[in-house]
PDB file of N, CA, C and O in Angstrom:
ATOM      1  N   UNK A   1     -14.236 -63.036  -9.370  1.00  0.00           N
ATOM      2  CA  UNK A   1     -13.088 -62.230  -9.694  1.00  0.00           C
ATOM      3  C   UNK A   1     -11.843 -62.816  -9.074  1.00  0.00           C
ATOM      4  O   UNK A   1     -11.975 -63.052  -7.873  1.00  0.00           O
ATOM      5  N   UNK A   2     -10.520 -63.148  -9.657  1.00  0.00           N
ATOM      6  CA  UNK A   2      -9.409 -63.341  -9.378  1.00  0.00           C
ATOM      7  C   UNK A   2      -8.810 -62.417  -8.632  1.00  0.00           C
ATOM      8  O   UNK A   2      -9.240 -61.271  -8.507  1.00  0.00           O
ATOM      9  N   UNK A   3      -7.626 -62.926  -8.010  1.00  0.00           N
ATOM     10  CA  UNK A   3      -7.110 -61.425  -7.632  1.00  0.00           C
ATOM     11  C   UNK A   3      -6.596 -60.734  -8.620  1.00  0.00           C
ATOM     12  O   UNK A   3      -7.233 -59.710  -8.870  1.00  0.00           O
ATOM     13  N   UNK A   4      -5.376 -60.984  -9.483  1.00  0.00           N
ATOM     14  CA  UNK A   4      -5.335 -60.615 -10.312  1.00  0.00           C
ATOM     15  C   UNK A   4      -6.143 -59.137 -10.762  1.00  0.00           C
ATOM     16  O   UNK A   4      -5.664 -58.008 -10.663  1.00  0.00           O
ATOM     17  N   UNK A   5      -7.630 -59.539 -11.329  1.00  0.00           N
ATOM     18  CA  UNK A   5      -8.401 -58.744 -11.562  1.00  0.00           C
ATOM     19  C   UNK A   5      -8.677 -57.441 -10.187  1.00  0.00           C
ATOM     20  O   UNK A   5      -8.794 -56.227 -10.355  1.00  0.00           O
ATOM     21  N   UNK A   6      -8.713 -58.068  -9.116  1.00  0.00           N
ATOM     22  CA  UNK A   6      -8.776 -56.933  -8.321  1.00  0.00           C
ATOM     23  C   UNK A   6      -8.054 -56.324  -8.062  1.00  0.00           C
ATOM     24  O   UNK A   6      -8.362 -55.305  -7.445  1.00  0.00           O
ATOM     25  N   UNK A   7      -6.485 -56.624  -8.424  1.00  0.00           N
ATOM     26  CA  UNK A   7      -5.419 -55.795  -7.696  1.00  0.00           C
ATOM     27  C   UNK A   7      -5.230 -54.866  -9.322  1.00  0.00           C
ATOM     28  O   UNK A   7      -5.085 -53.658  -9.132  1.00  0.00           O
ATOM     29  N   UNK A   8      -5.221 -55.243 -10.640  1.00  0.00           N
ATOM     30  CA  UNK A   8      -5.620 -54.143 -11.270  1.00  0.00           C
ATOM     31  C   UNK A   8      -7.048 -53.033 -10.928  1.00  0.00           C
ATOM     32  O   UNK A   8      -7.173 -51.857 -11.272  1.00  0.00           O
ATOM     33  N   UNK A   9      -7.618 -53.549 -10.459  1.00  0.00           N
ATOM     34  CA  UNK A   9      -9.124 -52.954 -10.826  1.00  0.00           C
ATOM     35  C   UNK A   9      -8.531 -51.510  -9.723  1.00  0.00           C
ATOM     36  O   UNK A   9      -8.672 -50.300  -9.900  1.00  0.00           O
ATOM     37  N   UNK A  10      -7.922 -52.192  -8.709  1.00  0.00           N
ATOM     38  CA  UNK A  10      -7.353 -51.136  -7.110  1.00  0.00           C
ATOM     39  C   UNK A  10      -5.994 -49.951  -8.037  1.00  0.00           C
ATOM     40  O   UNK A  10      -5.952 -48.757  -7.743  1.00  0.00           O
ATOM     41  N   UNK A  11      -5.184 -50.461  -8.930  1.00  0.00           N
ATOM     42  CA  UNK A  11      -4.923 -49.919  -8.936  1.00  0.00           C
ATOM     43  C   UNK A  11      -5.258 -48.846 -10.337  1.00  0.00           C
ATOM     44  O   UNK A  11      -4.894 -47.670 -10.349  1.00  0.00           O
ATOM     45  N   UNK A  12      -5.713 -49.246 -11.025  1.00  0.00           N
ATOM     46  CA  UNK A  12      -6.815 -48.112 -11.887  1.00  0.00           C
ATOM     47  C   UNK A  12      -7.364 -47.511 -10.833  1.00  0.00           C
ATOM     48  O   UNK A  12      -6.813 -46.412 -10.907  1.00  0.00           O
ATOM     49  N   UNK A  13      -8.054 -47.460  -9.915  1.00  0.00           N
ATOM     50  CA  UNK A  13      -8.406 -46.779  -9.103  1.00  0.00           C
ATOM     51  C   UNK A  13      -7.753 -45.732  -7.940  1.00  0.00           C
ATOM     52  O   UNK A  13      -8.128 -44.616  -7.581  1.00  0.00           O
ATOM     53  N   UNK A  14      -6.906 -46.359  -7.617  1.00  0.00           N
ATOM     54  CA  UNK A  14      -5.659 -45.541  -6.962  1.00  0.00           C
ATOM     55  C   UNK A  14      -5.004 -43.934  -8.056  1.00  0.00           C
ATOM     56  O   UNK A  14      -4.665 -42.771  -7.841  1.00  0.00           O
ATOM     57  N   UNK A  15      -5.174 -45.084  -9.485  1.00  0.00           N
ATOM     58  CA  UNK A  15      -4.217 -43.725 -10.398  1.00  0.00           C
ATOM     59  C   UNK A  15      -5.884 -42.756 -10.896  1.00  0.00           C
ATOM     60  O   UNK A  15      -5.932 -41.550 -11.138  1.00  0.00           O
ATOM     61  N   UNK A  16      -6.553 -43.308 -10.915  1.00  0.00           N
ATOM     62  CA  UNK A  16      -7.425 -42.069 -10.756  1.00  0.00           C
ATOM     63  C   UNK A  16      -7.496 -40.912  -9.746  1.00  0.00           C
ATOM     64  O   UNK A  16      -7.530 -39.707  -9.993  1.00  0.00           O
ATOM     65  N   UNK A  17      -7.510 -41.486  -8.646  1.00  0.00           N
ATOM     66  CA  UNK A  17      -7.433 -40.711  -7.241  1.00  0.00           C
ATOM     67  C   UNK A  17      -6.163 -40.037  -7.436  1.00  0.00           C
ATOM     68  O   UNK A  17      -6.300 -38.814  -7.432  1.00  0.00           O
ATOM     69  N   UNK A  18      -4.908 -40.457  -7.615  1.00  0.00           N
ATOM     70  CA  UNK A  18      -3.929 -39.425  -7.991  1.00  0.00           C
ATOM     71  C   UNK A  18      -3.973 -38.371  -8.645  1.00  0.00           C
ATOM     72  O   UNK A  18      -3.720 -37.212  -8.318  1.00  0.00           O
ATOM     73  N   UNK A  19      -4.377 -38.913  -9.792  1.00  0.00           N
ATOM     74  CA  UNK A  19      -4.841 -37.800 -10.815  1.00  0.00           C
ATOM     75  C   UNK A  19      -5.415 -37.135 -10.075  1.00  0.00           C
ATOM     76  O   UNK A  19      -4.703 -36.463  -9.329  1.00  0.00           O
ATOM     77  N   UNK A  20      -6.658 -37.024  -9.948  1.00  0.00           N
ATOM     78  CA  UNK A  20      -7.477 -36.302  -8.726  1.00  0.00           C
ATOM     79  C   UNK A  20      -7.030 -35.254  -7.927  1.00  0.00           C
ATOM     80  O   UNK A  20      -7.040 -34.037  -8.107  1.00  0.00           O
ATOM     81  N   UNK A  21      -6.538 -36.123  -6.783  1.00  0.00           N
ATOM     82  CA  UNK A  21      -5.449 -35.117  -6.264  1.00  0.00           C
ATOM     83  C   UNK A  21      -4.389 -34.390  -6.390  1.00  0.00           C
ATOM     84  O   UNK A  21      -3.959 -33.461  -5.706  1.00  0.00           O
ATOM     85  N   UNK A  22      -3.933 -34.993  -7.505  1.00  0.00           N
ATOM     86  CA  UNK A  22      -2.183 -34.333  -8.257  1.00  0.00           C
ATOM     87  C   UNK A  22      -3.394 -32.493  -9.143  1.00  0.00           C
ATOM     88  O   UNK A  22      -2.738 -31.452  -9.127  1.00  0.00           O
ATOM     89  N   UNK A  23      -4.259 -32.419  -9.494  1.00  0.00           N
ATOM     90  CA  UNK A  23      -5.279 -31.765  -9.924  1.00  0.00           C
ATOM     91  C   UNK A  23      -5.946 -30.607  -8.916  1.00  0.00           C
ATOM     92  O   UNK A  23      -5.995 -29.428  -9.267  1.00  0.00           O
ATOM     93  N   UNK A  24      -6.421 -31.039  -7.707  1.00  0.00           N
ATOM     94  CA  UNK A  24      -6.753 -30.630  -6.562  1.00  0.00           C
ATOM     95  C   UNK A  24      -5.612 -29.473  -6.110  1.00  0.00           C
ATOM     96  O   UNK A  24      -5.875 -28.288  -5.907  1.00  0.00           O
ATOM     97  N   UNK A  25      -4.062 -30.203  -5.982  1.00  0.00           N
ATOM     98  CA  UNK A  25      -2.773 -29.930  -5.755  1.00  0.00           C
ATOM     99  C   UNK A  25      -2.644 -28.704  -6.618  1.00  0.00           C
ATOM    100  O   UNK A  25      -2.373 -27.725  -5.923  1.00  0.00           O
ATOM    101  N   UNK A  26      -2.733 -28.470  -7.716  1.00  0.00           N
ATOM    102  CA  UNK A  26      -2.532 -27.781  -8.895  1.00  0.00           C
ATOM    103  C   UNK A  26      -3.449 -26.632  -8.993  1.00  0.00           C
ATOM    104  O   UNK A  26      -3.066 -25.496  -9.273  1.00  0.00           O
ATOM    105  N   UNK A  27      -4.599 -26.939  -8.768  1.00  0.00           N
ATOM    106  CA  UNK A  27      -5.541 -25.556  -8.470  1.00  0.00           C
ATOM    107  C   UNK A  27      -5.236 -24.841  -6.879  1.00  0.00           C
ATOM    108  O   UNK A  27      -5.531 -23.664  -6.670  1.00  0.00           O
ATOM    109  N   UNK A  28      -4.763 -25.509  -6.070  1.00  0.00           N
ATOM    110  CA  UNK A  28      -4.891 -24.812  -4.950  1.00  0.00           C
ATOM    111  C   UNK A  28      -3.738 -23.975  -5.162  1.00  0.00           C
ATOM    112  O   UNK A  28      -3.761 -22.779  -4.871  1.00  0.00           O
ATOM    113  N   UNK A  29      -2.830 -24.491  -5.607  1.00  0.00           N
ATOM    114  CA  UNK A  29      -1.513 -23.700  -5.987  1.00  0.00           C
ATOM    115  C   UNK A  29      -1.710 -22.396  -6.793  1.00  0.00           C
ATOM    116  O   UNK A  29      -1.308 -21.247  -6.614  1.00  0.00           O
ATOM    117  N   UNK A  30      -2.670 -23.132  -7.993  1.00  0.00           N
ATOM    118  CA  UNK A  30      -2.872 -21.468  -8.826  1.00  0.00           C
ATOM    119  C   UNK A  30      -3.817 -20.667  -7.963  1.00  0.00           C
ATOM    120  O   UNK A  30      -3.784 -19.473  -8.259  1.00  0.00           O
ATOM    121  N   UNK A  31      -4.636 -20.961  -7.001  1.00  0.00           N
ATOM    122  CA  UNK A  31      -5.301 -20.246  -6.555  1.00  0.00           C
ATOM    123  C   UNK A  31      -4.628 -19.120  -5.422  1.00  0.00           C
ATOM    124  O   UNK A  31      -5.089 -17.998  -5.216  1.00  0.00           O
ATOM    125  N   UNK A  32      -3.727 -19.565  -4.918  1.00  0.00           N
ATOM    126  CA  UNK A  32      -2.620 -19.143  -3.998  1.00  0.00           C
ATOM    127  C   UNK A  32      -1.849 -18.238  -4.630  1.00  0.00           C
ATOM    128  O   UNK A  32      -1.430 -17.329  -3.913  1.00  0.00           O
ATOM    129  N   UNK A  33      -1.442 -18.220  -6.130  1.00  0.00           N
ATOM    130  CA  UNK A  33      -0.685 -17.308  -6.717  1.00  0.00           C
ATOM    131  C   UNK A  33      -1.488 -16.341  -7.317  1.00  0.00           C
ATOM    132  O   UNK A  33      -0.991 -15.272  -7.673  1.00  0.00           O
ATOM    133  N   UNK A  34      -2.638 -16.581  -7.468  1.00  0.00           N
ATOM    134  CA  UNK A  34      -3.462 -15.040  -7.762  1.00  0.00           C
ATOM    135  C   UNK A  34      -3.582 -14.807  -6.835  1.00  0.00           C
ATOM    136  O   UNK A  34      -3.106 -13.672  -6.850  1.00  0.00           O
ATOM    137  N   UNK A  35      -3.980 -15.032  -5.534  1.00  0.00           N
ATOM    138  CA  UNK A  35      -4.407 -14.052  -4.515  1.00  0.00           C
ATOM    139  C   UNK A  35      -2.875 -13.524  -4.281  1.00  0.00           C
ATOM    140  O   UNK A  35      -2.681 -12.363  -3.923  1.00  0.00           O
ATOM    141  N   UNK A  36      -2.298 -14.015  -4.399  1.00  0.00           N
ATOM    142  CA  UNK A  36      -0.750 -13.033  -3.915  1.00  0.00           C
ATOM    143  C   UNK A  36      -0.679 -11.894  -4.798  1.00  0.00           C
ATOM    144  O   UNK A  36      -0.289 -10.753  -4.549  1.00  0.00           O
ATOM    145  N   UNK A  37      -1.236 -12.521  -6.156  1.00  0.00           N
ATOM    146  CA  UNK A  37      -0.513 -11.226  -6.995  1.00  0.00           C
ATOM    147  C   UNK A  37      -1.651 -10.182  -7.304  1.00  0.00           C
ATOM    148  O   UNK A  37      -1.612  -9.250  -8.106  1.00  0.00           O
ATOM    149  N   UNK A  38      -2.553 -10.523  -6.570  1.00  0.00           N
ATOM    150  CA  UNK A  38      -4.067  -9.737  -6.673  1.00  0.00           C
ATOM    151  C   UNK A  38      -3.819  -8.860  -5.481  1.00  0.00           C
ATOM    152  O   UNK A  38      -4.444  -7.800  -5.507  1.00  0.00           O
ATOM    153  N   UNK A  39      -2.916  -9.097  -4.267  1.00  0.00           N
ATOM    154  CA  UNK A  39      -2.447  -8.696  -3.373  1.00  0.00           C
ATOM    155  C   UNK A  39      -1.470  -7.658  -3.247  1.00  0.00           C
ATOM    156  O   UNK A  39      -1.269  -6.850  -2.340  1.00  0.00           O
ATOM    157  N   UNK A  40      -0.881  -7.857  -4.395  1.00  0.00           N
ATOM    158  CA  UNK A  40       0.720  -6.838  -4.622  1.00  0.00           C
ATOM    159  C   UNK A  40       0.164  -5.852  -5.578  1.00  0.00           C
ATOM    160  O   UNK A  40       0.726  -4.791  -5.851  1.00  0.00           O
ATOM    161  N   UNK A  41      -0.914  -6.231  -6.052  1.00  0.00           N
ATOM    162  CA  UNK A  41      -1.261  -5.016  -7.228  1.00  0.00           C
ATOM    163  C   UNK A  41      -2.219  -3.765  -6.478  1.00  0.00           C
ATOM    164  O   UNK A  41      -2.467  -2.645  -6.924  1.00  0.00           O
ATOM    165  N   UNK A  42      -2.577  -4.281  -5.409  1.00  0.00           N
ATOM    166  CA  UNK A  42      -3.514  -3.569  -4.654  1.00  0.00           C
ATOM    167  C   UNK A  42      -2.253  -2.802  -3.696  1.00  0.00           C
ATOM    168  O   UNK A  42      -2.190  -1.600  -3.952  1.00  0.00           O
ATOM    169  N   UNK A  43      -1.645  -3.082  -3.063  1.00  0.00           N
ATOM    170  CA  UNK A  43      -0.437  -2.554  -2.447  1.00  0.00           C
ATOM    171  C   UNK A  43       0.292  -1.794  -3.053  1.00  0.00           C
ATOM    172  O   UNK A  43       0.886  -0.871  -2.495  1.00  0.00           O
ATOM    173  N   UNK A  44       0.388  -2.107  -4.562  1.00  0.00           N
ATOM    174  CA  UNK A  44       1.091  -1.282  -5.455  1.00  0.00           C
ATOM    175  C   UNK A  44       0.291  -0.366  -5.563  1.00  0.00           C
ATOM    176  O   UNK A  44       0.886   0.631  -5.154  1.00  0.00           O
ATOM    177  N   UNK A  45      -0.988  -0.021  -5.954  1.00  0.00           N
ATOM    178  CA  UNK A  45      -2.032   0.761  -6.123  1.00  0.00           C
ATOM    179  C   UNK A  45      -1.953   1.842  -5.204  1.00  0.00           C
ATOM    180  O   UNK A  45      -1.760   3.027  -5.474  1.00  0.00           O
ATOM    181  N   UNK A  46      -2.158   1.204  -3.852  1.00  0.00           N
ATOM    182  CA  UNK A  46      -2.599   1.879  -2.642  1.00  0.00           C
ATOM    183  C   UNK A  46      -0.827   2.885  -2.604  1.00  0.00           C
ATOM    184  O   UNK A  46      -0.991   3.952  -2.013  1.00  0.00           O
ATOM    185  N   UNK A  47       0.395   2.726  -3.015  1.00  0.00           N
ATOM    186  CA  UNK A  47       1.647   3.282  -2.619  1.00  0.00           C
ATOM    187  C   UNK A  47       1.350   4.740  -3.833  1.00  0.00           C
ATOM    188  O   UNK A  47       1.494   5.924  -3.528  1.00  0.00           O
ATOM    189  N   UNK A  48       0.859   4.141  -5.390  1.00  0.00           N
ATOM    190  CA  UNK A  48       1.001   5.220  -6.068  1.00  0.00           C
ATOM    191  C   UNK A  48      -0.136   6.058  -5.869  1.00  0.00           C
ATOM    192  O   UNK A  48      -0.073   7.166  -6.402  1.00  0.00           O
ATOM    193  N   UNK A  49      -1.139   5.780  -5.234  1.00  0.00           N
ATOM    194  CA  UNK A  49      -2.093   6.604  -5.182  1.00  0.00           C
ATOM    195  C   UNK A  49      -1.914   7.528  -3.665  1.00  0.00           C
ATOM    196  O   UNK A  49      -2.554   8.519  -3.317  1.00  0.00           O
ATOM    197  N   UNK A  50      -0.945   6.895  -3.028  1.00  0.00           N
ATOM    198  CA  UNK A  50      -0.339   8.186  -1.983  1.00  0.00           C
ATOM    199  C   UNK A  50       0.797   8.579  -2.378  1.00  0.00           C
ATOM    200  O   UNK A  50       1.416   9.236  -1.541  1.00  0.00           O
ATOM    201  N   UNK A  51       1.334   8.399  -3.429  1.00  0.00           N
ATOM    202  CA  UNK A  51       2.428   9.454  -4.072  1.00  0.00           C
ATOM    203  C   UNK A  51       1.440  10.587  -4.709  1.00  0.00           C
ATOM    204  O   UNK A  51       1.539  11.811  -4.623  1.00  0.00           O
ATOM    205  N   UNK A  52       0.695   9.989  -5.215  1.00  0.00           N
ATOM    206  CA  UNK A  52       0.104  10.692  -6.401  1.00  0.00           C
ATOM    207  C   UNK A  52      -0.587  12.035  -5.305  1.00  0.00           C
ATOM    208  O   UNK A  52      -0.257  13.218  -5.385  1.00  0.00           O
ATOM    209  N   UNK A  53      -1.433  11.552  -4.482  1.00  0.00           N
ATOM    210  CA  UNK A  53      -1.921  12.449  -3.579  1.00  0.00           C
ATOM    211  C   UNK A  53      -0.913  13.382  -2.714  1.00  0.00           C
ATOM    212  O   UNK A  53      -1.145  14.586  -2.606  1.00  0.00           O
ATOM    213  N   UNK A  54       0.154  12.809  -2.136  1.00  0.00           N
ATOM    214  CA  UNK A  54       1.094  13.588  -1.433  1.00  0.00           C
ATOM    215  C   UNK A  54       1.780  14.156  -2.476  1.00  0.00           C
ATOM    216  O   UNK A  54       2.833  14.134  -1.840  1.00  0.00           O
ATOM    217  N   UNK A  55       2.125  14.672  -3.578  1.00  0.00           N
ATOM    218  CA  UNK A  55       2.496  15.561  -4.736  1.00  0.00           C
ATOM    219  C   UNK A  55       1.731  16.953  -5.083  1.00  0.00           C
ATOM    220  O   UNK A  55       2.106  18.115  -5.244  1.00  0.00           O
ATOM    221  N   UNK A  56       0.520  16.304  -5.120  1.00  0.00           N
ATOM    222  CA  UNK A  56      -0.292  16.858  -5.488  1.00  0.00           C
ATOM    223  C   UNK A  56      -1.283  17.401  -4.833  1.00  0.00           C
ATOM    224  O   UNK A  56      -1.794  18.465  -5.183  1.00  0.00           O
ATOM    225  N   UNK A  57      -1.633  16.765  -3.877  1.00  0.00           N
ATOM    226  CA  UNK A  57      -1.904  18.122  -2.791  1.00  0.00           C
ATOM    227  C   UNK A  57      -1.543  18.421  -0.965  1.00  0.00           C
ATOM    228  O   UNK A  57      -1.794  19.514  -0.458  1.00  0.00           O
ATOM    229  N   UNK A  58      -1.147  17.668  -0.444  1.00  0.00           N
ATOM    230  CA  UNK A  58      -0.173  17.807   0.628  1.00  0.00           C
ATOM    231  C   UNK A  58       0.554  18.583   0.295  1.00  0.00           C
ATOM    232  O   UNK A  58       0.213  19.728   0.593  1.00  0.00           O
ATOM    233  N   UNK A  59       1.693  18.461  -0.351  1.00  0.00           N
ATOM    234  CA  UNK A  59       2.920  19.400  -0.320  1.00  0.00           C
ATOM    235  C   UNK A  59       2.837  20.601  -0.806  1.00  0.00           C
ATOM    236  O   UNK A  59       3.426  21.453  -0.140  1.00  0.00           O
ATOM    237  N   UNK A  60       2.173  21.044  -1.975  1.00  0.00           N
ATOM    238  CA  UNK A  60       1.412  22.362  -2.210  1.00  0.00           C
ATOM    239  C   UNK A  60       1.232  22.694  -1.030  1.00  0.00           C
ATOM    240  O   UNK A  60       2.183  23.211  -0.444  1.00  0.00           O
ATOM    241  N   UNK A  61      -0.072  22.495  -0.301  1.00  0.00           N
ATOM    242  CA  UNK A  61      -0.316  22.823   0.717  1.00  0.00           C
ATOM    243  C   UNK A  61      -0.183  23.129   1.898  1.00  0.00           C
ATOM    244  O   UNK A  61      -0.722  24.071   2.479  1.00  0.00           O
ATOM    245  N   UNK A  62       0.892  21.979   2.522  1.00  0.00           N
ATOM    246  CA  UNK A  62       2.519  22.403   3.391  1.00  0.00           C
ATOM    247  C   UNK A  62       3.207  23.686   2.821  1.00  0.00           C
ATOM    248  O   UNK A  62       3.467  24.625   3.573  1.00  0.00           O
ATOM    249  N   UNK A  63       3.597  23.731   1.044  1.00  0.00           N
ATOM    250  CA  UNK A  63       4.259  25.272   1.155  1.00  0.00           C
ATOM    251  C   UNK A  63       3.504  26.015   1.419  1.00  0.00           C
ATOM    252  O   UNK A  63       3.686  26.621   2.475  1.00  0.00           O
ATOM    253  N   UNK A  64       2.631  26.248   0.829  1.00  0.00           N
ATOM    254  CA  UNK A  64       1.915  27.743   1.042  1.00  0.00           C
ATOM    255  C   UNK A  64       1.713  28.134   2.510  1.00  0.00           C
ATOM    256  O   UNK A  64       1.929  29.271   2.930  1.00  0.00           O
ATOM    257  N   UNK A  65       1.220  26.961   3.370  1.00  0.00           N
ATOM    258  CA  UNK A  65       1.120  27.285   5.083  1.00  0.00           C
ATOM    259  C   UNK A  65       2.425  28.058   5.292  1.00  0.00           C
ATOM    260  O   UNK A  65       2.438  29.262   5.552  1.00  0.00           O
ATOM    261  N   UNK A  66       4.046  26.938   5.104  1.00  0.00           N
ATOM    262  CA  UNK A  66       4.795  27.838   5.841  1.00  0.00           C
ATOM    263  C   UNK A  66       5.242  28.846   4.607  1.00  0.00           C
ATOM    264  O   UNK A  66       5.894  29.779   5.075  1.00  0.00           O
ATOM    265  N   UNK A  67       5.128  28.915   3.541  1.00  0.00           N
ATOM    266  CA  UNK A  67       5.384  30.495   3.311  1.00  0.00           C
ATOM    267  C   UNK A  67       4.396  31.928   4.218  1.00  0.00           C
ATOM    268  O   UNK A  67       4.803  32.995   4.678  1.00  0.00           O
ATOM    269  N   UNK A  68       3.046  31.335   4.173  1.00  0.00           N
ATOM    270  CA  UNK A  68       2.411  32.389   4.691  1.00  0.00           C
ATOM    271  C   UNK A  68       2.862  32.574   6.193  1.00  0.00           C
ATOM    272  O   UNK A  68       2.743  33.664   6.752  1.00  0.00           O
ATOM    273  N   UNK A  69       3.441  31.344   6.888  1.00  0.00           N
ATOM    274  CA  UNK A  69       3.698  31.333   8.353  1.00  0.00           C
ATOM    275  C   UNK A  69       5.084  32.486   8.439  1.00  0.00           C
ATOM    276  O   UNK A  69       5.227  33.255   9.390  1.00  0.00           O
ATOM    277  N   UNK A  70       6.088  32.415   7.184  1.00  0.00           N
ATOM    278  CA  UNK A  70       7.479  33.176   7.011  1.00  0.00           C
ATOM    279  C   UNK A  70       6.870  34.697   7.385  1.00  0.00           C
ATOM    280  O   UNK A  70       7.051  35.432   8.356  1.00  0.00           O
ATOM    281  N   UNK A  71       5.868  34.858   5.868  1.00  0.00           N
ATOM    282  CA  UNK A  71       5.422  36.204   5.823  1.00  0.00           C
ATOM    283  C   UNK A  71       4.272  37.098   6.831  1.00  0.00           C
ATOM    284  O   UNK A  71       3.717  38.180   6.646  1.00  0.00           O
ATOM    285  N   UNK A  72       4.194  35.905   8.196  1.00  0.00           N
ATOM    286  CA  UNK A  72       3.438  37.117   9.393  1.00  0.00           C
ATOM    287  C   UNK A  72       4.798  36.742  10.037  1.00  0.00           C
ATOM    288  O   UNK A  72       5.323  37.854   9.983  1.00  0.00           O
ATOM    289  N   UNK A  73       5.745  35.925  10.619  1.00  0.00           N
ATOM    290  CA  UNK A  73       7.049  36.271  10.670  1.00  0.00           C
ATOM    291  C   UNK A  73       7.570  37.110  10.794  1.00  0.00           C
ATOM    292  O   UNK A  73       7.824  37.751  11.814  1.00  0.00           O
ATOM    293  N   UNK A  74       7.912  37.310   9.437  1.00  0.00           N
ATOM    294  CA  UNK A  74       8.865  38.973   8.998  1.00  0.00           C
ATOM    295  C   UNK A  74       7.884  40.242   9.523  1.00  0.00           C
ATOM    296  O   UNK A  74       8.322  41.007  10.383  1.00  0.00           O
ATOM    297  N   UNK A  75       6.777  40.391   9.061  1.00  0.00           N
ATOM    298  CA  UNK A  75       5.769  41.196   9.369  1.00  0.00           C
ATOM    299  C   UNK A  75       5.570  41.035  10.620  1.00  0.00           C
ATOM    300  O   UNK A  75       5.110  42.166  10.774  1.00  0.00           O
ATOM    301  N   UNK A  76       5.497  40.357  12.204  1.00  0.00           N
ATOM    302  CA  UNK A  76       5.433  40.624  13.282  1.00  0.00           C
ATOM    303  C   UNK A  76       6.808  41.272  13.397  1.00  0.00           C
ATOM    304  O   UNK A  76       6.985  42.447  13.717  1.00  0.00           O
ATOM    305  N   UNK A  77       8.058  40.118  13.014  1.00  0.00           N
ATOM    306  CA  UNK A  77       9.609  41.062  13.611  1.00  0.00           C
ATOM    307  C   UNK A  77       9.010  42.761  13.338  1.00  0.00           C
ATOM    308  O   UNK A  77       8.601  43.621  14.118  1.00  0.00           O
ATOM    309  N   UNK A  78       9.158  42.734  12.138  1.00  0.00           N
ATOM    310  CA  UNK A  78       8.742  44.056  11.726  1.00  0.00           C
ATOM    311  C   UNK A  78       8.229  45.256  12.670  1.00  0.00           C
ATOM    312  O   UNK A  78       8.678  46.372  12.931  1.00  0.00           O
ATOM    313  N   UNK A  79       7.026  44.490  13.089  1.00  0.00           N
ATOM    314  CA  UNK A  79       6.415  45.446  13.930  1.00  0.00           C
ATOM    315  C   UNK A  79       6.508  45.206  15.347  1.00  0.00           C
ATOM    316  O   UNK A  79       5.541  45.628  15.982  1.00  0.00           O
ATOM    317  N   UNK A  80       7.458  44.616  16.040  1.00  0.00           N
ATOM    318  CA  UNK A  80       8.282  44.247  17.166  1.00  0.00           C
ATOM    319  C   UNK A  80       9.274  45.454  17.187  1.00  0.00           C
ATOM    320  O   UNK A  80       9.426  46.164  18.181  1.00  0.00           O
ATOM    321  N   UNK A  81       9.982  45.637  15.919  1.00  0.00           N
ATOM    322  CA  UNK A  81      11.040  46.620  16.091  1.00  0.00           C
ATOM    323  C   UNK A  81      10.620  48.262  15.987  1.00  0.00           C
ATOM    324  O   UNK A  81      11.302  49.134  16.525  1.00  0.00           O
ATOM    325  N   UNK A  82       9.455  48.527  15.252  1.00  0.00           N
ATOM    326  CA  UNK A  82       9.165  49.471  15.193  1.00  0.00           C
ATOM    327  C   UNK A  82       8.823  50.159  16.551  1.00  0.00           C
ATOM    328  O   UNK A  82       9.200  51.248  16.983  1.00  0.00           O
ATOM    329  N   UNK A  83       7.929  49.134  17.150  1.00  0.00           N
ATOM    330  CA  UNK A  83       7.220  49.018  18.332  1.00  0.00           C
ATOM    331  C   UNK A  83       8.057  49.375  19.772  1.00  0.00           C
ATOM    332  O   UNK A  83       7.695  50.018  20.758  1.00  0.00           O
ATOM    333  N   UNK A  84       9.480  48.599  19.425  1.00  0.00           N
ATOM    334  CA  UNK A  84      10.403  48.231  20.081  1.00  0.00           C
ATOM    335  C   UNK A  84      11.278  50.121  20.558  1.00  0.00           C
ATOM    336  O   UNK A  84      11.874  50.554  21.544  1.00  0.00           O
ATOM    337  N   UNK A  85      10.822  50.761  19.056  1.00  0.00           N
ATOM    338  CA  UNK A  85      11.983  51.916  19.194  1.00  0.00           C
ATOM    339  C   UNK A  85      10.720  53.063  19.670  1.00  0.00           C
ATOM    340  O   UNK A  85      11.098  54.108  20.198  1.00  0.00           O
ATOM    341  N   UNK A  86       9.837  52.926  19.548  1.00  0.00           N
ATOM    342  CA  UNK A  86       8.318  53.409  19.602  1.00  0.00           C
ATOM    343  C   UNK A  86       8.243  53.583  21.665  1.00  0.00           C
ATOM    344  O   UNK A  86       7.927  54.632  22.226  1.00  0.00           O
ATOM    345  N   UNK A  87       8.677  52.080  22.510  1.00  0.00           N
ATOM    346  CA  UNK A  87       8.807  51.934  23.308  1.00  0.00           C
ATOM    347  C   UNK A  87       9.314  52.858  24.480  1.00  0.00           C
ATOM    348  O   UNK A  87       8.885  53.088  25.610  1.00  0.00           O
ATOM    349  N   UNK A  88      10.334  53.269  23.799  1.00  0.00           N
ATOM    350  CA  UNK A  88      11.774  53.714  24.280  1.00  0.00           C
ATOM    351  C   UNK A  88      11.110  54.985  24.456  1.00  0.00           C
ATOM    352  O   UNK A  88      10.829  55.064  25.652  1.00  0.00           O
ATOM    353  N   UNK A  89      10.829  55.736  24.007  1.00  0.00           N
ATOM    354  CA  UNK A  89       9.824  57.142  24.186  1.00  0.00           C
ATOM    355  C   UNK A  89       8.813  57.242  25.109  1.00  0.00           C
ATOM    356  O   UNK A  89       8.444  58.183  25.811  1.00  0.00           O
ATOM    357  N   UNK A  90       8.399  56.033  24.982  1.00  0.00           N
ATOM    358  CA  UNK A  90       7.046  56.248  26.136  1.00  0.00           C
ATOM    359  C   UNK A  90       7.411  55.931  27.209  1.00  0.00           C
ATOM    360  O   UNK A  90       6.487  56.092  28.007  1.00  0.00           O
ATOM    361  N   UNK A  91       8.339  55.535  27.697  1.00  0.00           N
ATOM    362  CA  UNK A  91       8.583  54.651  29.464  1.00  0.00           C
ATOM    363  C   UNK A  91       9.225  56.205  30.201  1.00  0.00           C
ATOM    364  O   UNK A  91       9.563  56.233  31.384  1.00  0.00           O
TER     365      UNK A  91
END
């Protein structure tokens, strides 16, 4: 073999290996952009599914506590004052 012949033969071989790697390069990249966006959809997921839950039953559930908390409230004042004038008689 001439050189000639070997310094083609090296570099057919070199542009394979590029290829190769220019390839290698290219999947790792797409592989990197699905996991990101496999990443944001799950994050997105996980945000509407605590809207969805805090709508729907948290906050229901927060009102009704403090309404019922208003209405022994009023109903203790209530019977504070009754109690209060009720007091005044017995001492």
């Amino acid at each position: 073999m001439s050189s000639e012949e070997r310094i083609k033969a090296l570099e057919e071989r070199i542009e394979k290996l590029e290829k190769a790697e220019n390839k290698r390069i290219v999947k790792r990249k797409i592989e990197i952009g699905t996991k990101i966006v496999i990443g944001l959809i799950i994050v997105i997921l996980l945000i509407v599914g605590y809207i969805h839950v805090n709508n729907t039953i948290i906050k229901p559930y927060k009102e009704k506590i403090d309404y019922v908390n208003d209405k022994v409230d009023k109903v203790q004042g209530f019977i504070d004052d009754k109690l209060g004038g009720l007091s005044k008689y017995f001492k």
